[in-house]
MARPA-974661 format. One record per atom (N, C-alpha, C): residue in three letters; residue number from 0; x, y, z; atom name. Coordinates in steps of 0.1 Angstrom, whole numbers. Example, Ala and Ser with C-alpha at 12.3 -4.5 7.8 and 13.67 -1.06 7.14 Angstrom:
// MARPA-974661
    aa     i      px      py      pz   at
   ALA     0     132     -57      78    N
   ALA     0     123     -45      78   CA
   ALA     0     132     -33      78    C
   SER     1     128     -22      71    N
   SER     1     137     -11      71   CA
   SER     1     129       0      79    C
//
This chain:
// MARPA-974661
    aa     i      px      py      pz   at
   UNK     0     207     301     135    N
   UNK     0     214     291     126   CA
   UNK     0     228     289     130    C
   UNK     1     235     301     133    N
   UNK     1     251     300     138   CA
   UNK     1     250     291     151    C
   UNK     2     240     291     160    N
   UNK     2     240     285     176   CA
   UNK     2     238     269     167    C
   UNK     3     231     265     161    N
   UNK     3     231     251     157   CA
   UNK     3     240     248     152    C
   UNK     4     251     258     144    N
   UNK     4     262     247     137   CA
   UNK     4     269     249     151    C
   UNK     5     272     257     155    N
   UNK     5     282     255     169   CA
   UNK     5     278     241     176    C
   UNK     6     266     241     186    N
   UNK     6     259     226     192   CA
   UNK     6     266     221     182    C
   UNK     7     260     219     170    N
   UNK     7     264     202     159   CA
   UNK     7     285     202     164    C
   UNK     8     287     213     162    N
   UNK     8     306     214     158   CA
   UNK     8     310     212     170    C
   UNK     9     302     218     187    N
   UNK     9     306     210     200   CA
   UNK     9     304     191     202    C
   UNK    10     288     189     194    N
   UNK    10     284     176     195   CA
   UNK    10     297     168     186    C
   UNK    11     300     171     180    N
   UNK    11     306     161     166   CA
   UNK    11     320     158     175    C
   UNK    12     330     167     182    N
   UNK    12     338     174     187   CA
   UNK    12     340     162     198    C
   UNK    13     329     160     209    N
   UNK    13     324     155     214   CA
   UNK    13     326     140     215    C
   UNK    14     321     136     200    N
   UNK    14     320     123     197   CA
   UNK    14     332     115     191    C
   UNK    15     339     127     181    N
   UNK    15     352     114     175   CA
   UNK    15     362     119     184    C
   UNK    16     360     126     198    N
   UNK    16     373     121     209   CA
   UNK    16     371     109     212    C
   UNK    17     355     111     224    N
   UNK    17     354      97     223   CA
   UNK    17     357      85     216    C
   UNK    18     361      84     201    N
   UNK    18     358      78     188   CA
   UNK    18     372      73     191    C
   UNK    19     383      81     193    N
   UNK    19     400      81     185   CA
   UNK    19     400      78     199    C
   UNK    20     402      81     210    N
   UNK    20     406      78     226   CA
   UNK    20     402      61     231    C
   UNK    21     391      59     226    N
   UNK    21     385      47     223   CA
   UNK    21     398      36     217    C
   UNK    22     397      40     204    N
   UNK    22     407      33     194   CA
   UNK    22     417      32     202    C
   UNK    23     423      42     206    N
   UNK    23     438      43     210   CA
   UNK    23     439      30     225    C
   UNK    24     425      34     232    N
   UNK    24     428      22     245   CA
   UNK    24     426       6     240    C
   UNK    25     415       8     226    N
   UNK    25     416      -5     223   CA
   UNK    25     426     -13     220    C
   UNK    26     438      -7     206    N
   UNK    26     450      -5     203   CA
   UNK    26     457     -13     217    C
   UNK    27     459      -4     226    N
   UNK    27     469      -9     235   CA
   UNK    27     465     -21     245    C
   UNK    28     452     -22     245    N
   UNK    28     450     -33     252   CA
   UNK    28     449     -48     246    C
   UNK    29     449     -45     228    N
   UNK    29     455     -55     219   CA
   UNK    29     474     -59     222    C
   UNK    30     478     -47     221    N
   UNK    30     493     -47     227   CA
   UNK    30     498     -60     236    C
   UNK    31     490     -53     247    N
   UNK    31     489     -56     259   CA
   UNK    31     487     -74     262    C
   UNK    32     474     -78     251    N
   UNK    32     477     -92     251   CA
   UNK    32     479     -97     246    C
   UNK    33     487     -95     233    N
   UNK    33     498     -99     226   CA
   UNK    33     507    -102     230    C
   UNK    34     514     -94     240    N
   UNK    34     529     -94     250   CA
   UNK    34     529    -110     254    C
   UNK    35     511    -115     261    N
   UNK    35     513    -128     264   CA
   UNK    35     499    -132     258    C
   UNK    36     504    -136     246    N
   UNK    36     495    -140     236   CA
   UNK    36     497    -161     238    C
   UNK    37     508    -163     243    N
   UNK    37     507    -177     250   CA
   UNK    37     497    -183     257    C
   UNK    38     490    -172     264    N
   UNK    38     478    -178     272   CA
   UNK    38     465    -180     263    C
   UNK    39     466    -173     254    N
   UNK    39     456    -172     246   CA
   UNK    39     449    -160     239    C
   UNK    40     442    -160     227    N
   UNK    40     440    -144     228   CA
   UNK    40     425    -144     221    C
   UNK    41     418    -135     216    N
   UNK    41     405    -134     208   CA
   UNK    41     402    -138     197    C
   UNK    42     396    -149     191    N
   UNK    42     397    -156     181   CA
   UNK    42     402    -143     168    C
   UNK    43     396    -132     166    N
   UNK    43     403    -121     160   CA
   UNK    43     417    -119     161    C
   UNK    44     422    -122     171    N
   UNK    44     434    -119     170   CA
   UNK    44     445    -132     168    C
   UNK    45     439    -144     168    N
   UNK    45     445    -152     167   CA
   UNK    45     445    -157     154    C
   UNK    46     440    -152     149    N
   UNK    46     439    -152     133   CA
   UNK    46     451    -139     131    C
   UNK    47     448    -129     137    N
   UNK    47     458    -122     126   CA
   UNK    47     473    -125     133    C
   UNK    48     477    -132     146    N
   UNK    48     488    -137     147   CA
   UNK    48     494    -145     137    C
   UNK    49     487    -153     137    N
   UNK    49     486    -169     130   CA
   UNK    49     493    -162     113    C
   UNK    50     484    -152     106    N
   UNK    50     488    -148      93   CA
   UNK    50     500    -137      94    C
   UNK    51     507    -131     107    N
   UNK    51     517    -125     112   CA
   UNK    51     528    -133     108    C
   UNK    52     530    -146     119    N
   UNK    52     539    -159     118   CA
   UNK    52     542    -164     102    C
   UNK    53     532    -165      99    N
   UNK    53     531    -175      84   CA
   UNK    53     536    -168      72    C
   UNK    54     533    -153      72    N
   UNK    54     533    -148      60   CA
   UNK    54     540    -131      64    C
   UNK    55     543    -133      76    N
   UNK    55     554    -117      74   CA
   UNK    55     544    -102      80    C
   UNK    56     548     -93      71    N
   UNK    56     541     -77      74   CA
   UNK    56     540     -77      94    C
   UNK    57     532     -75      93    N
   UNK    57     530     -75     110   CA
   UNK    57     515     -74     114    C
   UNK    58     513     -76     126    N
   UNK    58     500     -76     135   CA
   UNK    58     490     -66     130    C
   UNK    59     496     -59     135    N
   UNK    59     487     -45     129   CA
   UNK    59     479     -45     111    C
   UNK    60     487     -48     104    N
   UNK    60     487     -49      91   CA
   UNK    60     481     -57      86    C
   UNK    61     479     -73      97    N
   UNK    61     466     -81      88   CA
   UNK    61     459     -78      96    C
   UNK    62     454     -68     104    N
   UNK    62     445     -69     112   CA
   UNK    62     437     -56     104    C
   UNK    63     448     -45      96    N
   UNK    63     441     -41      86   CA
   UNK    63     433     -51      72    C
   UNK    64     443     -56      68    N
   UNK    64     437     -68      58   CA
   UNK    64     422     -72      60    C
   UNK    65     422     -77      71    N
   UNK    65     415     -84      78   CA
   UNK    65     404     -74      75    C
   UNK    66     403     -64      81    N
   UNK    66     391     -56      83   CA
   UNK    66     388     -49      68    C
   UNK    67     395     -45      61    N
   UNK    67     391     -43      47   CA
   UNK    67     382     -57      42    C
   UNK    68     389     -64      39    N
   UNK    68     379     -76      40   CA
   UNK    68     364     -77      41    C
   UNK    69     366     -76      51    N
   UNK    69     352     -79      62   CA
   UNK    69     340     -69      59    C
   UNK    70     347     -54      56    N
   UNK    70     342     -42      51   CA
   UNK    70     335     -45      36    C
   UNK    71     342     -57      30    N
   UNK    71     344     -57      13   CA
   UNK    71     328     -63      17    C
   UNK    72     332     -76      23    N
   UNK    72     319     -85      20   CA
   UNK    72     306     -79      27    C
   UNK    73     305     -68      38    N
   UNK    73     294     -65      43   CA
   UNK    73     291     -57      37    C
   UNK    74     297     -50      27    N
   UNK    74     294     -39      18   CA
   UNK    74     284     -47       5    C
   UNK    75     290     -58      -2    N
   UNK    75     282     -65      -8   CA
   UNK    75     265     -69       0    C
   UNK    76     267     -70      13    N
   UNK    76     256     -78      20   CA
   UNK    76     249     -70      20    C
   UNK    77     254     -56      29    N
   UNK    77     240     -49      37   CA
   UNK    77     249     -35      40    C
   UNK    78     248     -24      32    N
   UNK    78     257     -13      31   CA
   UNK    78     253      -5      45    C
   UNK    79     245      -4      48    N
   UNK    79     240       1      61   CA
   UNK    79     247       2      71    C
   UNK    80     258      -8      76    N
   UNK    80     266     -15      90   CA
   UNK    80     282      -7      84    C
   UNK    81     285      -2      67    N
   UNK    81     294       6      72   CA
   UNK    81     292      18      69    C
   UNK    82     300      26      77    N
   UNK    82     304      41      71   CA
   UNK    82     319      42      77    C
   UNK    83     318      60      76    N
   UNK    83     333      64      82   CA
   UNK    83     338      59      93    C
   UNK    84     331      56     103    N
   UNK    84     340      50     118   CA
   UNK    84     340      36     113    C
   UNK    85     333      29     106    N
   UNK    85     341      15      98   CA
   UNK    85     351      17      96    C
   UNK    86     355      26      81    N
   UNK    86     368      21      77   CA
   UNK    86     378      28      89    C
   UNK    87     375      39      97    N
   UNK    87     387      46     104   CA
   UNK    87     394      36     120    C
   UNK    88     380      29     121    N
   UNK    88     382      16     131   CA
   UNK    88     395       4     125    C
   UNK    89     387      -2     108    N
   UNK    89     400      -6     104   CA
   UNK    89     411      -4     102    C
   UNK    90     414      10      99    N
   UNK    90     426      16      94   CA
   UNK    90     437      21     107    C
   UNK    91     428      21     119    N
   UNK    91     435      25     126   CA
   UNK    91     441      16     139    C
   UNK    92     433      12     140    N
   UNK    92     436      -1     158   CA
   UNK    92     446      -5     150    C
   UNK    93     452     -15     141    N
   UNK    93     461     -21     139   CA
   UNK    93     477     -13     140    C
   UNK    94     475      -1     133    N
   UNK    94     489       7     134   CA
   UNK    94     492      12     151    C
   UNK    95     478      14     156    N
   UNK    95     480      20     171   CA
   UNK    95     483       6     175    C
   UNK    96     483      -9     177    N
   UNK    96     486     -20     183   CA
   UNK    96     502     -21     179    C
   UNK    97     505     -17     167    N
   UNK    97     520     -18     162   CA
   UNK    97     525      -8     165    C
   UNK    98     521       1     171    N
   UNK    98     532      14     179   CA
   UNK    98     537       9     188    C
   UNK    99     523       4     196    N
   UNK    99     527       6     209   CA
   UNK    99     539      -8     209    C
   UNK   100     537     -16     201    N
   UNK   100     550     -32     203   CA
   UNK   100     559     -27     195    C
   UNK   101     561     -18     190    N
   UNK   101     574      -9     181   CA
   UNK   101     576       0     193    C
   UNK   102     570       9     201    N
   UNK   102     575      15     219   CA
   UNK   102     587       4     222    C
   UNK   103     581      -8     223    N
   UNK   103     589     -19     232   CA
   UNK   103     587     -15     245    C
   UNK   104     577      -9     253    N
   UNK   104     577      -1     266   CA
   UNK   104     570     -12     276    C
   UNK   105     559     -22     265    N
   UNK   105     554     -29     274   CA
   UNK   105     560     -39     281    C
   UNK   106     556     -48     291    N
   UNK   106     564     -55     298   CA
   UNK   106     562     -67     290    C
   UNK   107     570     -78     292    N
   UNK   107     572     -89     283   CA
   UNK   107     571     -99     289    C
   UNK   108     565    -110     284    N
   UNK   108     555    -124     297   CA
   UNK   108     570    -130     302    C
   UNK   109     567    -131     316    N
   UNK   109     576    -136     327   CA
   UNK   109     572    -155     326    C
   UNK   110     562    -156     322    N
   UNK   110     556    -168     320   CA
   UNK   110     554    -174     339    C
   UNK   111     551    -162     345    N
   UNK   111     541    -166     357   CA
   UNK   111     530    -158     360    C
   UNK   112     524    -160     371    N
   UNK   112     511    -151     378   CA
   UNK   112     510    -140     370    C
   UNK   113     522    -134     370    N
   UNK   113     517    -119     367   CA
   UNK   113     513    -116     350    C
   UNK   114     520    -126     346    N
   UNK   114     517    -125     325   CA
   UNK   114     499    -123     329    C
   UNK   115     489    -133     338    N
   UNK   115     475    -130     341   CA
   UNK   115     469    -119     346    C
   UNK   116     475    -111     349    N
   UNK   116     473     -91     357   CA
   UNK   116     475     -91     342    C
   UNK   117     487     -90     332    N
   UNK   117     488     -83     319   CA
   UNK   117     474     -83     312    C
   UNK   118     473     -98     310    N
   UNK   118     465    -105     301   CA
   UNK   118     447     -92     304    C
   UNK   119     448     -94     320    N
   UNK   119     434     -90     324   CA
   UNK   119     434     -73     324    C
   UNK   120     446     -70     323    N
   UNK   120     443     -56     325   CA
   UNK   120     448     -54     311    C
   UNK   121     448     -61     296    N
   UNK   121     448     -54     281   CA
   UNK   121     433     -58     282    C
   UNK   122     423     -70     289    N
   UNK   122     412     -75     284   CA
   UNK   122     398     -56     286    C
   UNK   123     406     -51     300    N
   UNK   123     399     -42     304   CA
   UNK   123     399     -28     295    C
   UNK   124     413     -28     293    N
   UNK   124     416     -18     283   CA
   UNK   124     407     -17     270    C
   UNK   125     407     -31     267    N
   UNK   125     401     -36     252   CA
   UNK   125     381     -37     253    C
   UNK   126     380     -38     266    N
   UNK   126     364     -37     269   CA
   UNK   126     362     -20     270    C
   UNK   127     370     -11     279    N
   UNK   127     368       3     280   CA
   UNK   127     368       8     262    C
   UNK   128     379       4     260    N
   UNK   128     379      12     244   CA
   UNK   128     371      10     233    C
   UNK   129     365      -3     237    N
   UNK   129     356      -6     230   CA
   UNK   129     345      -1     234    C
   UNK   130     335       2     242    N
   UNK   130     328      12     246   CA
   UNK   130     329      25     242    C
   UNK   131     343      28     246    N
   UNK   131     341      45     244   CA
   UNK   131     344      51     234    C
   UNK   132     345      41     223    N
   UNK   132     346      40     207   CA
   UNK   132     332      41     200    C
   UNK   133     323      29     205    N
   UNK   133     311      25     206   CA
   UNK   133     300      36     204    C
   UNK   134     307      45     220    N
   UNK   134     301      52     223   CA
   UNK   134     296      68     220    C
   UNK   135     306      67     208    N
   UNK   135     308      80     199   CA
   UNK   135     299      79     192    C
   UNK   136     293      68     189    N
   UNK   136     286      68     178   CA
   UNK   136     285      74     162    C
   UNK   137     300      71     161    N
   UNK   137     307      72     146   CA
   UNK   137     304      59     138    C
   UNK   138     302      47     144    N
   UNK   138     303      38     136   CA
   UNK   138     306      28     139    C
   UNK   139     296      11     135    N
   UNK   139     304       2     139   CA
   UNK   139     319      -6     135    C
   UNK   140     324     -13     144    N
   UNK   140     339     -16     139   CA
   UNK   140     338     -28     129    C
   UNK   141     346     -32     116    N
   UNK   141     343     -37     107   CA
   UNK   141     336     -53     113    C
   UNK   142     344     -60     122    N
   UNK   142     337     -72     124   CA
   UNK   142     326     -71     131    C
   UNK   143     323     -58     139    N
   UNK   143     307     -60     143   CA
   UNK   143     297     -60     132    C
   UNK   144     303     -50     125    N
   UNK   144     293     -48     108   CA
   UNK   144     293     -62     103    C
   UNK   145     301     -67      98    N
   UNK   145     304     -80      92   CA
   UNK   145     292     -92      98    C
   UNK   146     293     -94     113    N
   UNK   146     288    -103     118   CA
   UNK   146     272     -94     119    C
   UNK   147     264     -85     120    N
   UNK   147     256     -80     117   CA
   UNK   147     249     -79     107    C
   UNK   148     256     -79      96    N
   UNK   148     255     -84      80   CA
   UNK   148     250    -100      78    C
   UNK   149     258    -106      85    N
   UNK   149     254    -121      87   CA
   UNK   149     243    -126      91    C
   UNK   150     242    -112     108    N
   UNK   150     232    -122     111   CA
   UNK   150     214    -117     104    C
   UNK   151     214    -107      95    N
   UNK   151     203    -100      90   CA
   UNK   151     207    -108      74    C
   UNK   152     214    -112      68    N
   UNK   152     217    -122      56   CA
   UNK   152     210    -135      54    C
   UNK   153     211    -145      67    N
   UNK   153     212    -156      75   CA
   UNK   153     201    -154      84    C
   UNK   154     196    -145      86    N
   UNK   154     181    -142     100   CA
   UNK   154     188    -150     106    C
   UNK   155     198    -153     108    N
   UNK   155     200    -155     127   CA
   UNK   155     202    -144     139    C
   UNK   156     199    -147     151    N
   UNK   156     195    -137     161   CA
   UNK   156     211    -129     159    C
   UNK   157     218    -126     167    N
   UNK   157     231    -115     168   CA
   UNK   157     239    -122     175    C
   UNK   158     231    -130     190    N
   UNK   158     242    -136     191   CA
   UNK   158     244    -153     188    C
   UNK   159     233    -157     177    N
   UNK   159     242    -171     172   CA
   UNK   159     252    -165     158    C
   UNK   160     249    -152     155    N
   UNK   160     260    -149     141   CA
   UNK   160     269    -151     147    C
   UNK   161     275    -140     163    N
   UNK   161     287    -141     166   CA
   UNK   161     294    -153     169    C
   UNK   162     283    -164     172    N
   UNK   162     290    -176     178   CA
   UNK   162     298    -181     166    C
   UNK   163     286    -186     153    N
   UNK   163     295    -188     141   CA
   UNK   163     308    -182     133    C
   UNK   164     304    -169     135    N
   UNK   164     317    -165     128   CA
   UNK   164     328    -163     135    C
   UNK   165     323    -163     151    N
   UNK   165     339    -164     159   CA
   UNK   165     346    -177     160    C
   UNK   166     338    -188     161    N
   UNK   166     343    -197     162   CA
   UNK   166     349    -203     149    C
   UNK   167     341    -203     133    N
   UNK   167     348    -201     123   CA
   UNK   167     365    -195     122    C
   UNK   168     364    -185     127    N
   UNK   168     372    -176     126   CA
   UNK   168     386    -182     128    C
   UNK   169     383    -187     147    N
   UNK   169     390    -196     156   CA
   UNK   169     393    -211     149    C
   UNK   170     387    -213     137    N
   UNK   170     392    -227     136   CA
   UNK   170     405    -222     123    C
   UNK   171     401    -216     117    N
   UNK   171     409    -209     107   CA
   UNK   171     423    -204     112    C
   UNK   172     423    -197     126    N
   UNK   172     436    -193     130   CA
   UNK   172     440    -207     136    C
   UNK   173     435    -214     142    N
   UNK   173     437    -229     146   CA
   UNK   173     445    -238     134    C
   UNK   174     441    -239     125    N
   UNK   174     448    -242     118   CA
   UNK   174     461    -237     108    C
   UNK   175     461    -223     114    N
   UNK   175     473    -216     105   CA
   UNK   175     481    -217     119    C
   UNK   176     476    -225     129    N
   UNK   176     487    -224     142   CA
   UNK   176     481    -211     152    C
   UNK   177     475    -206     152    N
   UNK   177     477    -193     160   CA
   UNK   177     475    -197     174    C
   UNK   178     478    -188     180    N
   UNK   178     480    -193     200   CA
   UNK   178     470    -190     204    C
   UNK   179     464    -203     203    N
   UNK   179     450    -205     213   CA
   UNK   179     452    -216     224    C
   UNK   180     446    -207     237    N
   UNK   180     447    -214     249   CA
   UNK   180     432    -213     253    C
   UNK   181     432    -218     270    N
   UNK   181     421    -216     274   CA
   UNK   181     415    -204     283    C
   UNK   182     420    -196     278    N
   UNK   182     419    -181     279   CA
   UNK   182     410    -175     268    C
   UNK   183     415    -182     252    N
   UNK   183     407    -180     240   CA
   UNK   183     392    -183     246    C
   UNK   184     390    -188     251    N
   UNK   184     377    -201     255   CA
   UNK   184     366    -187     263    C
   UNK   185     372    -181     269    N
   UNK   185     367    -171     282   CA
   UNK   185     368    -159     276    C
   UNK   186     372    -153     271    N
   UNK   186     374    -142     264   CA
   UNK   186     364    -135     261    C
   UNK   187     358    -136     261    N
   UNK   187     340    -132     254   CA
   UNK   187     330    -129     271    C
   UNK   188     336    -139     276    N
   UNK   188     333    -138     291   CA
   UNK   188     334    -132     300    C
   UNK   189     349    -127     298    N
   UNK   189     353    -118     306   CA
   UNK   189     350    -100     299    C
   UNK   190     347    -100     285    N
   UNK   190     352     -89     281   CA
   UNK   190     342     -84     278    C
   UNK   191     325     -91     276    N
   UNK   191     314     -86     274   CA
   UNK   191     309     -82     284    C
   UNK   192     311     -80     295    N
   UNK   192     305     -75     303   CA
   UNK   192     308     -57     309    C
   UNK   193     324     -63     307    N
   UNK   193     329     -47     306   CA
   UNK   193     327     -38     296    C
   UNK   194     325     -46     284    N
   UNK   194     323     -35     275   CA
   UNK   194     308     -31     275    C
   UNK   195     300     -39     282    N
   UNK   195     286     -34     283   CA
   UNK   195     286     -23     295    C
   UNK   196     291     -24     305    N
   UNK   196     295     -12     313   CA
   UNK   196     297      -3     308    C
   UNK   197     313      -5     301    N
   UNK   197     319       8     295   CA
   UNK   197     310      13     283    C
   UNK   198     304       8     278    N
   UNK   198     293      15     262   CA
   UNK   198     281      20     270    C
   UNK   199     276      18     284    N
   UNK   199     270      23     290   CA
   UNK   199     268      34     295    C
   UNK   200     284      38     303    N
   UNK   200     285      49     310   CA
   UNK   200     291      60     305    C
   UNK   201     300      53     294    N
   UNK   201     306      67     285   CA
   UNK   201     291      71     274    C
   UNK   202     284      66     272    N
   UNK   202     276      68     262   CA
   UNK   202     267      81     271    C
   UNK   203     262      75     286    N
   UNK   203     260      86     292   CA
   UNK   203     263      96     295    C
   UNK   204     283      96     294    N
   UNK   204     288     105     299   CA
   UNK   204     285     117     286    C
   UNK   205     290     108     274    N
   UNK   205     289     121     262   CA
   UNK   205     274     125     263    C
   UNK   206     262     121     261    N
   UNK   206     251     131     262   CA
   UNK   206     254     142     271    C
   UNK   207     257     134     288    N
   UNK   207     259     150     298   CA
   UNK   207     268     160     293    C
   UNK   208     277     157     283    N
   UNK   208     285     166     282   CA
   UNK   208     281     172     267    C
   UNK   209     276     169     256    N
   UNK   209     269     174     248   CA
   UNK   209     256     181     251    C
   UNK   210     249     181     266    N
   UNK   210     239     190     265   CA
   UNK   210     240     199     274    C
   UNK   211     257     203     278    N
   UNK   211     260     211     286   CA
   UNK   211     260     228     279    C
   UNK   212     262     221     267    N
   UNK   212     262     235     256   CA
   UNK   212     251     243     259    C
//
């Protein structure tokens, strides 16, 4: 009985590193394209710029808003899509995104070539962390739940929910102003593939290292 709670207390151990290491890269690679949020950014985030601008608190903070929200109404829909790594996903990327732009460490858009190295290497950051968050398997992040909620609410497949409620989303920050470029446009393009990588290989890596016990 003592060898299985140990396994469970190495497996658990295991998983919300992965879980918080995750967060922390996603956090900064939100930072990261923020710095040049001019080019454009993820209809999620251009929403919580847009309510940044307009109404005060900071980035981080509607981006908590935001995901309490999202939590509120998926909770009504389909309680299944949250638990603990729900709310701790909400609660946390936003304050880790406002550290790191309260640091002031990161570099700040030159408004040439290189603002597109920034932009691509927060996009990679934000695909790894999302994976190796993923990959803990603590729990989905509130807008995956949300749009999962949707699409089993609505029977639509998974990816026409995302199309709706991202682009919803995008029209909403669109109209509160938020900085959408044609980078917004590609975003999904560039960032789904890495994060299919990354939820791939880390998800691998924790098994090998959870059955090393």
């Amino acid at each position: 009985m003592e060898v299985h709670r140990i396994k469970a207390l190495h497996a658990n151990t295991i998983r919300y590193t992965f879980f918080f290491i995750g967060l922390i890269c996603f956090g900064l690679g939100v930072a990261f394209a923020v710095k040049v949020k001019y080019l454009g950014l993820h209809p999620w985030d251009v929403l919580n710029v847009a309510l940044f601008e307009h109404f005060g608190l900071s980035i981080g903070t509607w981006s908590i808003i935001v995901g309490l929200v999202l939590i509120g109404v998926s909770l009504l829909v389909s309680k299944k899509y949250v638990n603990i790594g729900t709310f701790l996903n909400a609660l946390l990327i936003g304050p880790i995104m406002d550290f790191f732009l309260w640091l002031d460490i990161l570099p700040d858009a030159s408004h040439n070539w290189t603002d597109y190295l920034l932009l691509l290497f927060g996009i990679l950051l934000i695909g790894l962390g999302g994976g190796l968050y993923v990959s803990g398997n603590v729990g989905a992040g509130p807008r995956d739940g949300f749009m999962l909620s949707i699409s089993e609410r609505f029977r639509l497949s998974v990816v026409k929910a995302r199309i709706v409620v991202e682009l919803t989303v995008l029209a909403l920050g669109f109209l509160l102003g938020g900085p959408i470029f044609w980078v917004t446009f590609i975003y999904t393009l560039i960032l789904s593939p890495i994060f299919q990588f990354s939820l791939k290989f880390f998800t691998y890596l924790r098994t090998q290292l959870e059955g090393r016990y």
